[in-house]
N, C-alpha and C positions, 0 to 999 in steps of 0.2 A: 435387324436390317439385312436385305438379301442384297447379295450382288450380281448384278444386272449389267448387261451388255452398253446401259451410260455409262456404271462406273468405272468399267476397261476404260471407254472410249473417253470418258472426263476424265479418269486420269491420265492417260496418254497426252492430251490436250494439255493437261496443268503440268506436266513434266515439259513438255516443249515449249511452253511459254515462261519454265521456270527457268528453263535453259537461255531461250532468248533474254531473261531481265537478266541474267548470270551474264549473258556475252556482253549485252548494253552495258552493263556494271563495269565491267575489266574497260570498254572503252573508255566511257564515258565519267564512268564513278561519280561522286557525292551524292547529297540527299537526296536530292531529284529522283534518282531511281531506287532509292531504295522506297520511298513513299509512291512510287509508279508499281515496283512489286507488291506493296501492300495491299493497293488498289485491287490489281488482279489476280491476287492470294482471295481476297474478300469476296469480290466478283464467282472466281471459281467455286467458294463454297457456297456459296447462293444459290450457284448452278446445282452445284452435287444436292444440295437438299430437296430443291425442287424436282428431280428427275428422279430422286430414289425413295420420294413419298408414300406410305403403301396408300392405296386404295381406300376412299371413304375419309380422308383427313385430309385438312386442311393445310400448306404450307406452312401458314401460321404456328397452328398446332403440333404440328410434326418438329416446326424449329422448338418450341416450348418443351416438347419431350424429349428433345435429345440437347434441351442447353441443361433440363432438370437433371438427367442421367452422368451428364460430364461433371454438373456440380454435385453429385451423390459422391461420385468419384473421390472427386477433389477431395470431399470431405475426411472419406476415409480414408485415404492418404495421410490427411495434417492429422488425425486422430494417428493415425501409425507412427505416424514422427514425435508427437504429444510424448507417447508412452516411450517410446527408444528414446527421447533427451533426456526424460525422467529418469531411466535405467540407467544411463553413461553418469547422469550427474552422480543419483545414489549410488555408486560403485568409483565414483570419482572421491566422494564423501566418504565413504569405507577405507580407503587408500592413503588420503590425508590423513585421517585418526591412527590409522597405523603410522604412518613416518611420521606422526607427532609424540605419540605413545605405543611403539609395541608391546608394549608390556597389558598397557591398558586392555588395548584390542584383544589380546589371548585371554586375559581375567575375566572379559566382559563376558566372554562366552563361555565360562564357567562357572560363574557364580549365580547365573539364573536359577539353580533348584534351592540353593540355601538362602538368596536374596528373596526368594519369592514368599517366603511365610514373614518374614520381618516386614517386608517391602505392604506388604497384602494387610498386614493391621493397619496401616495409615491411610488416608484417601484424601485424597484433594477436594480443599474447601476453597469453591469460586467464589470471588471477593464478591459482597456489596449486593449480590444479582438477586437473593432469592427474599432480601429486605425491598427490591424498588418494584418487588413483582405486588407486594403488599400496598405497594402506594400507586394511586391510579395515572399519576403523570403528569397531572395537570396544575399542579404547583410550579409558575415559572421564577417564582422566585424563595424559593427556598434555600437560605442562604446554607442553613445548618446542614444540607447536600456535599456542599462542598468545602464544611471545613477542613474535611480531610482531606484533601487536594494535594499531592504531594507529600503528605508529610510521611512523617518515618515509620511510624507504624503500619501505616497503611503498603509500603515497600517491603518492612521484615516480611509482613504477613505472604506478601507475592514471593518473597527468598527463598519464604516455610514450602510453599505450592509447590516451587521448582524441583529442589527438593524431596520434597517427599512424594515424586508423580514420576519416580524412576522405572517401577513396575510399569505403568501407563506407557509412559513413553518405550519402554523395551518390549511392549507387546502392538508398535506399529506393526501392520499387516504387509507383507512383501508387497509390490508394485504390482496389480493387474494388469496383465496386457493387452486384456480388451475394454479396459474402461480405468480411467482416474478422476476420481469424483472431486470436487471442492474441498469436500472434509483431508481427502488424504495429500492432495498439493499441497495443504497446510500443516497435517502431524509431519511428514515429511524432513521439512526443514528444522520444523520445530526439534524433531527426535537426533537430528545431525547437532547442531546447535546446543544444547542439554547435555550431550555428551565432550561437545567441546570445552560448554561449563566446569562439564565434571572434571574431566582431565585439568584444566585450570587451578579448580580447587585440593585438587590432592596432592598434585607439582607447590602450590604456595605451603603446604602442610608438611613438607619435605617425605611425602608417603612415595610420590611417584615423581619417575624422572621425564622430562617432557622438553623438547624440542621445540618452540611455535615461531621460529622464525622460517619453518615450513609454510607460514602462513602468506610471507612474502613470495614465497615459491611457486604456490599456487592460488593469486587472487581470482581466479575462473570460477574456484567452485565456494568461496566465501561469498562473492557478489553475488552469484546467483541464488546461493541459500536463502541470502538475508533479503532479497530481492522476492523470491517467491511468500516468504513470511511474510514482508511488505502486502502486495500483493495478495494474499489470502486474508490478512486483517483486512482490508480495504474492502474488500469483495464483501465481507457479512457483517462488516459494519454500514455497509451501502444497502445491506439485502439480513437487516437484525432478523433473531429469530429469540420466541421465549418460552423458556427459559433460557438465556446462555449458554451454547454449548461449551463443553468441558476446556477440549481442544481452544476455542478460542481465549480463554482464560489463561491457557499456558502457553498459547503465542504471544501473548503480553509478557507476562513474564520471566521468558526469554529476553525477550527486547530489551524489556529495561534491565535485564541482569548483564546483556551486554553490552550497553551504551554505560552501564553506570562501573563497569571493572577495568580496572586502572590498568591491565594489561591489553586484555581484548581490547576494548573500545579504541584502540588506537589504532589498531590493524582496520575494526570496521569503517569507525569512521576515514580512514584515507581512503578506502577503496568503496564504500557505499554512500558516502556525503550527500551529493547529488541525489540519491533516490530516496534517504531517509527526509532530504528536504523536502522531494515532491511528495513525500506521506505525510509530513505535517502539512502542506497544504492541501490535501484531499481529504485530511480529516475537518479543518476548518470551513472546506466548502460544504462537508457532506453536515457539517452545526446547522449553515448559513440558509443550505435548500431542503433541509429534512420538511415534507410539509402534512406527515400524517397527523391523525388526529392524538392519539394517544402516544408522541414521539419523544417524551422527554424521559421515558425510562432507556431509550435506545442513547440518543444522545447524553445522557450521565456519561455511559461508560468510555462513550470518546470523548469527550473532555478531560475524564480520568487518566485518558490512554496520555492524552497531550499535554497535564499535567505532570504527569512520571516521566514522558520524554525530554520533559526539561530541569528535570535531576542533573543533565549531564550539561557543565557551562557553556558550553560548544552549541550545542544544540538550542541553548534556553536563550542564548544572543539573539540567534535568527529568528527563535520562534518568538519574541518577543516583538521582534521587526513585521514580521506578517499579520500578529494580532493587530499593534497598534495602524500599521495599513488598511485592515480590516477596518476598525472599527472609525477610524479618520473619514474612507470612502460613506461608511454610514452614515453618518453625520453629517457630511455636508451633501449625501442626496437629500437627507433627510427636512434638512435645513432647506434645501432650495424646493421641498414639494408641499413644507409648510407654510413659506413665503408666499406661494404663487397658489397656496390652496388646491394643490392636484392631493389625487388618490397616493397611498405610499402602500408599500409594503409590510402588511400588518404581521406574517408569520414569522419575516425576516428578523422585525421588531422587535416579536418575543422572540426568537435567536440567539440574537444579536448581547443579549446578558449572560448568557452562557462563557460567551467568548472575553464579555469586559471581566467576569468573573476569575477566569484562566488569567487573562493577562494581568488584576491585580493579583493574587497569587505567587504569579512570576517574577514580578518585581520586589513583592516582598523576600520571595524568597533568593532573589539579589541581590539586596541590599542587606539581608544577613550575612551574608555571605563576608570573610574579613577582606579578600580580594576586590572588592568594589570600588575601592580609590584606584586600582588599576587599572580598569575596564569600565568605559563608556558605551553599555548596553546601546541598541534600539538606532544609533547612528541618524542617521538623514531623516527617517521615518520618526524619530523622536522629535527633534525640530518641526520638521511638517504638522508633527500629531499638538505639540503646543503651540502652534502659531494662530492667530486670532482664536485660538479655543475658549475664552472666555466669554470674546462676542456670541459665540456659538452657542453655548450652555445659556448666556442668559436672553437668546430667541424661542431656544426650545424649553424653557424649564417649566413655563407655566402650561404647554400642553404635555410635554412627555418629561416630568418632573423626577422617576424612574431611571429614564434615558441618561438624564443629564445630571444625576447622582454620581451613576457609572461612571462619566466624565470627570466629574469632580476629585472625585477620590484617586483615579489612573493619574490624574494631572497633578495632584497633589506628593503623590506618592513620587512621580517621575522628577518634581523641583525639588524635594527634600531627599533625593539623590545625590541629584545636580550641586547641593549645597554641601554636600559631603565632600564631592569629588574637589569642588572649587575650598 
């Protein structure tokens, strides 16, 4: 852009009149003039583009290249800042681990060449991924998928992962300051988080002495770790890839290693509540609108994710509350588009089993539970979900016979609760 004897002379102009809404301002003040200034803020840049157009381009044009240029700008700017919050957090993260474990901290940085030949014969074995790569995907109802839903085995085995992916995780790559990819938002928190485990585990073993009511001291950098992990599951479970990468395997089991420890999970859940609820709901929706063709090798592993998150009883209340929401809203569209004979939602449909699958699941594994006479799971959404529900099952049964299985047995399960409690 040159500067040209308009631009003295428009700026000179936009300085005196900026002057004058400044005098009108101190007279007169309120909104009126400041929305009078914006006017002739707006005005004047109209003018400057138009007068300092070069040659052969059009106003239009000229506006278009230089809104392109300011948003190039922008961009790399919030990229700049991207990577410096990234830096402050991980060096915020460094900091914590130290006031929780000094001792840790100086060990960790020693034991890299003799950890590294022990650590280096074990490898992480990603649960389940490389068995659904074998199966085409298209079985919606295969129940033998999800016997393992939660159960114990299928947790030791994520405990084993954690564990023995110390190597992996101690060879995250320092922060780039010209670029942070997806993958490493995600080792990130993971690799803070794994080490906070580990300190956990060797303080309960009387090996190390550890401090975590530091954790109180600083909820800054715990919400935002557990918040980026969030956040990075979400991301490539919206955007699956396959084989499963590594990294996303051991952001699970992080998660569940911290929602399920009697120590940690108390500091997370007070301070992450709110964001771990909105990731069980964005895993549920991401069941409800997955609509590729070969999508049920993707959705296995969130449902897996949302069965392990309800390991922890805290979490398996509420997530029992939004399944049975989920699947009550199904039903009665369902119900009202079979009535009136409209089109309905056929991919939702097969979905929509995934999710009654999870939520029986859940309740069974609630009602094991010897706590159960103390706690009235599902609240208001449990009422709503058994109210005329049998009307319901027996409009839809003789077309979606399936559907209304699922129904049966959630409703079954949920009174022979009820019968306990009472």
């Amino acid at each position: 852009m040159y500067l040209t004897d308009h631009h003295i002379c428009l700026g000179s102009w936009m300085a005196s009149m900026g002057f004058q809404c400044s005098f009108l301002h101190e007279i007169k003040g309120g909104r009126e003039n400041q929305i009078s200034y914006l006017k002739i803020s707006k005005l004047a840049l109209a003018f400057a583009i138009i007068h300092s157009k070069p040659p052969g381009k059009s106003s239009k044009e000229y506006t278009e290249d230089l809104a392109r240029t300011v948003s190039e700008q922008d961009f790399g700017w919030k990229w700049k800042v991207e990577v410096l919050e990234a830096e402050v957090l991980q060096l915020r993260q460094e900091l914590l681990l130290n006031r929780i474990s000094p001792r840790f901290c100086l060990e960790n940085r020693k034991w890299d060449t003799s950890a590294e030949t022990l650590l280096g014969q074990e490898s992480v074995n990603p649960t389940s991924y490389s068995s659904q790569l074998e199966d085409s995907g298209c079985d919606v109802c295969n129940d033998s998928a999800f016997d393992s839903l939660g159960t114990a085995s299928d947790f030791h085995q994520s405990e084993h992962n954690v564990n023995t992916s110390k190597h992996w995780l101690e060879r995250v790559p320092p922060l780039n300051l010209c670029h942070i990819s997806k993958e490493q938002s995600l080792t990130a928190p993971v690799h803070f988080l794994q080490r906070l485990l580990e300190i956990r585990k060797l303080s309960e073993g009387g090996i190390l002495q550890a401090d975590f009511s530091e954790l109180e001291n600083d909820s800054f950098t715990i919400c935002n770790s557990v918040s980026q992990l969030l956040d990075g599951l979400t991301f490539f479970y919206n955007s699956p890839k396959f084989p499963a990468p590594s990294f996303l395997n051991e952001g699970v089991c992080v998660l569940i290693s911290l929602i399920t420890d009697t120590k940690l999970s108390n500091h997370v859940l007070k301070k992450c509540f709110k964001k771990i609820e909105e990731f069980k709901k964005n895993l549920i929706q991401i069941i409800l609108r997955n609509r590729s063709v070969n999508r049920f090798q993707a959705l296995h592993s969130v449902s897996q994710t949302l069965g392990l998150l309800g390991r922890n009883s805290i979490l398996r209340n509420s997530l029992i509350s939004f399944l049975l929401s989920e699947v009550r809203q199904f039903a009665e569209q369902l119900l009202q588009a079979h009535q009136v004979q409209s089109v309905y939602d056929i991919t939702q449909y097969e979905n929509i089993s995934l999710l009654c699958m999870i939520l029986e699941q859940l309740i069974q594994n609630e009602t094991e539970e010897s706590n159960i006479s103390s706690s009235d799971y599902g609240g208001e959404e449990k009422i709503k979900f058994l109210k005329n529900l049998d009307q319901v099952i027996l409009h839809l049964s003789d077309e979606f016979p399936l559907f209304s299985l699922y129904l049966w047995r959630v409703s079954v399960l949920l009174n022979s609760s009820q019968m306990q409690i009472d």
